[in-house]
C-alpha positions in Angstrom: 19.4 -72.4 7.4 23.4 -73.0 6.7 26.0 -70.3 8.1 26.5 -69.0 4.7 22.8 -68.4 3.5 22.4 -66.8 7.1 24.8 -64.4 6.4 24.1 -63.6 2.8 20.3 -63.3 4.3 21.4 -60.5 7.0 23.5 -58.6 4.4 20.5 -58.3 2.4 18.7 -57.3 4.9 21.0 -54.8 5.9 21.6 -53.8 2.7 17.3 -53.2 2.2 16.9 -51.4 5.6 20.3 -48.9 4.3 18.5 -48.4 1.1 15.0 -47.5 3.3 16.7 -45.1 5.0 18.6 -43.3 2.4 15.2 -42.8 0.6 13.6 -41.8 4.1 16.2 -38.8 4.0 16.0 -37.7 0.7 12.1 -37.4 1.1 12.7 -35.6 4.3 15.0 -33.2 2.2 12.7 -32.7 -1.0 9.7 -31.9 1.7 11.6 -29.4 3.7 13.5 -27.6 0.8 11.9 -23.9 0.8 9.2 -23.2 -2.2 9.9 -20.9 -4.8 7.7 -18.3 -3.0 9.9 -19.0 0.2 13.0 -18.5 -2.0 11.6 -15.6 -3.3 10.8 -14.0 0.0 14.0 -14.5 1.2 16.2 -13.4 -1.1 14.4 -10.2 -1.1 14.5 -9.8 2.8 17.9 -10.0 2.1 18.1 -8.1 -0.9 16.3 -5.4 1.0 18.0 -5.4 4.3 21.4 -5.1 2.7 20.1 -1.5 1.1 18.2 0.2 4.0 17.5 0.1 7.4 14.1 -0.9 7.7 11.2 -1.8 10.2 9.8 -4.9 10.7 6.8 -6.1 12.8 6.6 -2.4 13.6 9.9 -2.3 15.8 12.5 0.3 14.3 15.6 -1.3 13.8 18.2 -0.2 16.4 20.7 0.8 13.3 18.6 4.0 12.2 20.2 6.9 12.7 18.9 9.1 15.9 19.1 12.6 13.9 15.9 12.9 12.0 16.6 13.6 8.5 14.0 14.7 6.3 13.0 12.3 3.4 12.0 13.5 0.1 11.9 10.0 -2.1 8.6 8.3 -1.0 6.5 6.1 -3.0 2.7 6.1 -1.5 1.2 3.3 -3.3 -2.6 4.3 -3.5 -4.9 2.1 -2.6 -8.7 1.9 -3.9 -11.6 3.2 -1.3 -9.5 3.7 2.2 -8.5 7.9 2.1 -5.3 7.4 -0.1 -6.5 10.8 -1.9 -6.1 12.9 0.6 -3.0 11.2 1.5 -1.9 11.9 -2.6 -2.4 15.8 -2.6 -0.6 16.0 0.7 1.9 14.2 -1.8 1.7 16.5 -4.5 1.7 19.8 -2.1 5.3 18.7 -0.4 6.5 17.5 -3.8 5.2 20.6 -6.1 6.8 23.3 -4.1 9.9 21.6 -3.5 10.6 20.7 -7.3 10.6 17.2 -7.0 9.8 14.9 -9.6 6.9 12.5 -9.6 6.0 8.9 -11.4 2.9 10.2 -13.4 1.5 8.1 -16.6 2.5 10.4 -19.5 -1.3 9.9 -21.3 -3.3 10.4 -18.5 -3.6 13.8 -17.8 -6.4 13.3 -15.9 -5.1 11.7 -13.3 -1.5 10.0 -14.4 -2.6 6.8 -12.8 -1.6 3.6 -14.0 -3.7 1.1 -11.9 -3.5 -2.6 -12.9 -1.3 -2.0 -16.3 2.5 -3.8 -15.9 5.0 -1.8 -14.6 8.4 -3.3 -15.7 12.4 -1.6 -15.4 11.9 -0.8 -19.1 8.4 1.2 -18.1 10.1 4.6 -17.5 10.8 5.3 -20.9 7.6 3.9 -22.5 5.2 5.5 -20.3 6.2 8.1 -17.5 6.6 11.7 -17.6 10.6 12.3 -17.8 11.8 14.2 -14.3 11.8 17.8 -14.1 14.4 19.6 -16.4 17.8 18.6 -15.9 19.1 19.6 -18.8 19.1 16.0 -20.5 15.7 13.9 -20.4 16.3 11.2 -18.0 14.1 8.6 -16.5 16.1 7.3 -13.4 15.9 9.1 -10.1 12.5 9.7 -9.4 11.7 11.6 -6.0 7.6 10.1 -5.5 5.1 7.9 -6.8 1.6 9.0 -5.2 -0.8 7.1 -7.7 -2.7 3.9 -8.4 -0.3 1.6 -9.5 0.3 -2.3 -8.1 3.4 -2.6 -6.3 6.7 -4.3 -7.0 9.3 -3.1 -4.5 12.1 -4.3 -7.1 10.9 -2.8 -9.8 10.0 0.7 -8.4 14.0 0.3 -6.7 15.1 0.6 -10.3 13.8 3.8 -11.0 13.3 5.6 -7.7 16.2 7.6 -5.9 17.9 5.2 -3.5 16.9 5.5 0.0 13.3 5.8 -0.8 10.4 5.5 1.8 7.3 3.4 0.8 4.2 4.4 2.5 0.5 2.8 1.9 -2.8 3.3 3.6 -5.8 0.7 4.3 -9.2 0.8 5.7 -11.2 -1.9 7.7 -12.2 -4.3 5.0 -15.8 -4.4 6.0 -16.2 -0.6 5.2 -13.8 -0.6 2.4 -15.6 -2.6 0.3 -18.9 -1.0 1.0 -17.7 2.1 -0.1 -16.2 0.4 -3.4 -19.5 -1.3 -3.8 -21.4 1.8 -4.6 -18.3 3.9 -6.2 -17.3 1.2 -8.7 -21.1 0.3 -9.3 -19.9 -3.4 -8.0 -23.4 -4.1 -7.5 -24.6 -4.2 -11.7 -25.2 -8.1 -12.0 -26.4 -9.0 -8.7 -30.3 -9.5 -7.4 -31.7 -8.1 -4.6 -34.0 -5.1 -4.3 -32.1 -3.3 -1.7 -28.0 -2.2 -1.4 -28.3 -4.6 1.4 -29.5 -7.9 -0.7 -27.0 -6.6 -3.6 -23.6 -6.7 -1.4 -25.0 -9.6 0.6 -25.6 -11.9 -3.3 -22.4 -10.2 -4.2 -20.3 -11.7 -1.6 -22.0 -14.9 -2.4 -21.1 -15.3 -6.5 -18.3 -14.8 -8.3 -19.0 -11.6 -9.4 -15.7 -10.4 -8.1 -13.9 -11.8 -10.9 -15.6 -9.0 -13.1 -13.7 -6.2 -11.5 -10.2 -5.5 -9.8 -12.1 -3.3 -6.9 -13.9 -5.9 -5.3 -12.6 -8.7 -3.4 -9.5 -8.3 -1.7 -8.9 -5.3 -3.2 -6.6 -3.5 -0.9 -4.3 -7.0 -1.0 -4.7 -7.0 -4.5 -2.8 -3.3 -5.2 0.0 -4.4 -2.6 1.3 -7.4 -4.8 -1.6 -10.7 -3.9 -2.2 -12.5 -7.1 -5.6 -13.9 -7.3 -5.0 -17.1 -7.2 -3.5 -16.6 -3.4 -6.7 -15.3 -2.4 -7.8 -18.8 -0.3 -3.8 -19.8 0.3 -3.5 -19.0 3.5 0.1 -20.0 4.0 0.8 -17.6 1.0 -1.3 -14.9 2.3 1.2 -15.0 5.7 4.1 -15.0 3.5 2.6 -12.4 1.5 2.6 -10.2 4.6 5.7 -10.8 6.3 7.3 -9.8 3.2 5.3 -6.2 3.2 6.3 -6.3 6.2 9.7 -6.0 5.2 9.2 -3.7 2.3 6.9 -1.1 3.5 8.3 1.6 5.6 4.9 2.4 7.2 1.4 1.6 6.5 -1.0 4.4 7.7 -4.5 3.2 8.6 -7.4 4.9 7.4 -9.7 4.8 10.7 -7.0 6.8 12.5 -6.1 9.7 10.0 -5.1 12.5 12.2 -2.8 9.9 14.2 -1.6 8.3 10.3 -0.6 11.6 8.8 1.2 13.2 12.6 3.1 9.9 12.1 4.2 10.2 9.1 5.4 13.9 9.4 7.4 12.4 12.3 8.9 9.1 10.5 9.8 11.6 7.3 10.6 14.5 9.3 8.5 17.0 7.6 7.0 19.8 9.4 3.2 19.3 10.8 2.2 21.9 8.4 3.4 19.6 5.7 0.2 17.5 6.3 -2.5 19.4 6.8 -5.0 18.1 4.3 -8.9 18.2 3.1 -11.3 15.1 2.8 -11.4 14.0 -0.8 -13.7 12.3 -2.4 -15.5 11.9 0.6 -19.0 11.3 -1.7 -22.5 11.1 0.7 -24.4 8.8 -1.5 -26.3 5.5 0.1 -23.9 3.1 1.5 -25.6 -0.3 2.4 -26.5 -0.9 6.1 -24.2 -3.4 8.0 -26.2 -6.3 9.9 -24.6 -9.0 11.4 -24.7 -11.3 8.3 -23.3 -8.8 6.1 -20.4 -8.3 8.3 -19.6 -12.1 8.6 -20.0 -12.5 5.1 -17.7 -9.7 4.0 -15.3 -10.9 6.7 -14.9 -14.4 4.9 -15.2 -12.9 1.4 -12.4 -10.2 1.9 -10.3 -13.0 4.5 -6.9 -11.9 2.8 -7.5 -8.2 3.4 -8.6 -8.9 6.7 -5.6 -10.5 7.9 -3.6 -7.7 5.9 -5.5 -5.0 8.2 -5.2 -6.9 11.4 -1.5 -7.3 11.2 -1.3 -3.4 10.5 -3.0 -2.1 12.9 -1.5 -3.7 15.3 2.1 -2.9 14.1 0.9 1.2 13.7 -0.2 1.0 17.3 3.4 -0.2 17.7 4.7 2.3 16.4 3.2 5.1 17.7 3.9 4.0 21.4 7.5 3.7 20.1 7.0 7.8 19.6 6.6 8.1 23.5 4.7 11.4 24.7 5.8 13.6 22.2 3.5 12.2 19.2 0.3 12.7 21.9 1.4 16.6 21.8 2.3 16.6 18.2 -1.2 14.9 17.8 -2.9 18.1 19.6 -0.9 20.6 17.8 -1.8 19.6 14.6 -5.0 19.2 15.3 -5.2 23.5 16.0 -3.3 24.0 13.1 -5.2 21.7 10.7 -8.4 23.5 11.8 -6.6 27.3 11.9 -5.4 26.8 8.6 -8.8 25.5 7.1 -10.7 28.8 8.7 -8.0 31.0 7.5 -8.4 29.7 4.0 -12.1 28.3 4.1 -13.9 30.1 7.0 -15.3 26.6 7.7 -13.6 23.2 8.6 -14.8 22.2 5.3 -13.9 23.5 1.4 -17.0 25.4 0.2 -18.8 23.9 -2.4 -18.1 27.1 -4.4 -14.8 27.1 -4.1 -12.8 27.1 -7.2 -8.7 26.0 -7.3 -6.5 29.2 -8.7 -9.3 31.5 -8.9 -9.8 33.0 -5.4 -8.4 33.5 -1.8 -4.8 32.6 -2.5 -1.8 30.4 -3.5 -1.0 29.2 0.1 -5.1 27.9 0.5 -5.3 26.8 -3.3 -2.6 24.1 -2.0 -4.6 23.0 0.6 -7.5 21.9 -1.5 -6.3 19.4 -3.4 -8.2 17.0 -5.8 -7.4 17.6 -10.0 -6.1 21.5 -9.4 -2.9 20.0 -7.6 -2.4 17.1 -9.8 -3.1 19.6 -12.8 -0.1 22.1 -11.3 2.0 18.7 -11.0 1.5 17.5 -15.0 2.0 20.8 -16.1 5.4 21.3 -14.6 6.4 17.8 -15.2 5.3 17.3 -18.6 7.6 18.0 -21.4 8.8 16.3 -24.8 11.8 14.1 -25.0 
C-alpha cells in the first residue's frame, strides 16, 4: 500500500473509531438520564424539603426546632382494615372542640369520605364542606383531613394550612387483608368450601382487579398505581418518596406505642388520645397456615415492603424519644383505662351505650364512631 492510501486508510480509521465513541457516550447518557418517575421524585423531595422540616428514614432532621409546638393542621390519610378509625375520632375529638375545620365530602353525611374519587386543586369548591364560619365561605386553609381519600401530597398542600403534618397508619399485610377479606365480602367469586380455600383461590386469580380493597390495598390509598404493583424498582421509589412526605406512619400492631407517639411528635396532651376500638367486628376470620401466609406474602409484595420499611423507621423513632416515651407509654396507659371506667365502668363501651343520650359530654367524646363525625358535619356544614 502507497504512503498516501496508508494515510487516507488511518484517517478513516480514526475517523470510524471517533464516531464509535461519540455514539458510545451518547448511549451512556440516554441510559443514565433519570426517568420521569425519578424526575418526579426529585423535584418533589426538593419541592418539599424547601417548605418544612421533615424526617426521613425515621431520623428527625437536626433543623427542627427543640421547643415543642403544638400542631393543629394534620392530614391522617385513612387507610382500609389497619385501626385508622380509632385513629379518625381521636381526629375528630381534638379537632371538634378546638373549632378546627376538617376536609369532609359535602354529600356524604354519612361518613364525608371520598375514597378512590379524584381529588384535584379545583376539588375544594366542587365537593368539600367550606371551613367553619369566617364570615366569607372560603375553601383554602383547612386545619385536618381524617378520611378515606388517596393521597397526593401536592394537591392536599394546596388546600391545607401550611405547615401541615401528615400522619398514616398500616397493619401487617398478612392480617390486613384477612380482615378486608371478610369485611369487603372479597371472597364472592372464589371456590373453596371453607374461608380458608376462599382467601387461598383468591390470592391465586385475579379477582383483585374487582375491588380497590384487596391487593395491596394499604399501598394503593398512599399513592401506588396498579400497574406498579410487580415493579419493584418503582415500588422502592414509591417508598422513599413517602418517606419524604409522611411526617410519621403509626403501625397498627403497636397502638398504645403509635398514638403516645404521636401526642409527643404533635405535642398534644396524653389525654388528647385516649381512644376506643372501632369497628373492631368478631365475625370468622380465616385461619393462617403456612401456605396462606406465603401466598398472601407474595400476593400483597408491595404492601409488604411498604410495612417492613415502617416498622423499622417507627422503632427509629421511638428510641430517638429516649426514656421519657417508656414513662409517657405507662402513664397513658392508667389514664386510657381511668378514663374508660369513669365513663364506661368497663375497659370496653357497653353495647347499650348510646352517643348524646347518657353519662355525659366529656365520655360521649370518647366513644367515637358516627356520633363524632355527626357533631363534626353538623358544625361544618353550611350553604355557600
Amino acid at each position: 500500500m502507497g504512503t498516501c492510501e496508508e494515510t487516507k486508510y488511518r484517517v478513516y480509521l480514526l475517523c470510524m473509531v471517533t464516531c464509535f465513541l461519540i455514539l458510545l457516550r451518547r448511549s451512556t447518557v440516554v441510559q443514565n438520564q433519570p426517568t420521569p418517575e425519578i424526575k418526579s421524585f426529585i423535584t418533589r423531595h426538593n419541592l418539599i424539603a424547601s417548605q418544612s422540616n421533615r424526617s426521613y428514614n425515621g431520623v428527625q432532621n437536626k433543623s427542627q426546632p427543640a421547643i415543642c409546638s403544638r400542631q393543629d393542621n394534620v392530614v391522617f390519610i385513612k387507610t382500609h382494615k389497619t385501626g385508622g378509625s380509632t385513629v379518625q375520632s381521636i381526629m375528630y375529638r381534638y379537632g371538634y372542640i378546638r373549632d378546627l375545620s376538617f376536609v369532609i365530602r359535602r354529600t356524604n353525611e354519612n361518613n364525608g369520605h371520598i375514597r378512590f374519587m379524584e381529588v384535584t386543586k379545583d376539588s375544594p369548591t366542587k365537593m368539600f364542606l367550606p371551613l367553619l364560619d369566617t364570615g366569607t365561605c372560603s375553601f383554602r386553609g383547612y386545619n385536618m383531613s381524617a378520611i378515606h381519600v388517596v393521597h397526593d401530597w401536592e394537591i392536599f398542600e394546596s388546600f391545607m394550612n401550611p405547615g401541615t403534618k401528615y400522619i398514616t397508619i398500616l397493619r401487617d399485610p398478612v392480617f390486613q387483608l384477612r380482615s378486608a377479606f371478610m369485611f369487603f365480602r372479597l371472597y364472592i367469586g372464589t371456590i373453596g368450601k371453607t374461608a380458608e380455600d376462599k382467601l387461598l383461590q383468591y390470592t391465586k386469580r385475579n379477582l383483585w382487579k374487582l375491588s380497590n380493597y384487596g391487593k395491596n390495598s394499604q399501598s394503593k390509598v398512599l399513592g401506588l398505581k396498579t400497574e406498579y404493583f410487580e415493579d419493584e424498582a418503582k415500588i422502592k421509589l414509591f417508598i422513599n418518596q413517602l418517606d419524604i412526605e409522611l411526617d410519621l406512619v403509626l403501625i397498627h400492631e403497636y397502638f398504645d406505642e403509635s398514638v403516645v407517639l404521636l401526642a409527643r411528635e404533635l405535642c398534644w396532651n396524653l389525654e388528647d388520645v385516649v381512644y376506643t376500638i372501632e369497628n373492631n367486628r368478631s365475625n370468622h376470620k380465616p385461619n393462617l397456615d403456612s401456605e396462606l401466609l406465603d401466598n398472601i406474602r407474595k400476593f400483597n409484595h408491595a404492601d409488604v415492603l411498604l410495612y417492613d420499611h415502617f416498622n423499622q423507621t417507627f422503632w427509629k423513632r421511638i428510641e430517638q424519644q429516649g426514656p421519657m416515651f417508656w414513662r409517657d407509654l405507662e402513664e397513658f396507659r392508667k389514664l386510657q383505662n381511668k378514663t374508660m371506667y369513669k365513663c364506661f365502668n368497663s375497659s370496653t363501651i357497653p353495647e347499650d351505650y348510646v352517643s348524646g343520650h347518657n353519662i355525659s359530654d366529656y365520655c360521649d367524646r370518647y366513644a367515637g364512631g358516627n356520633f363524632l363525625f355527626k357533631n363534626v358535619f353538623t358544625k361544618q356544614n353550611r350553604p355557600c
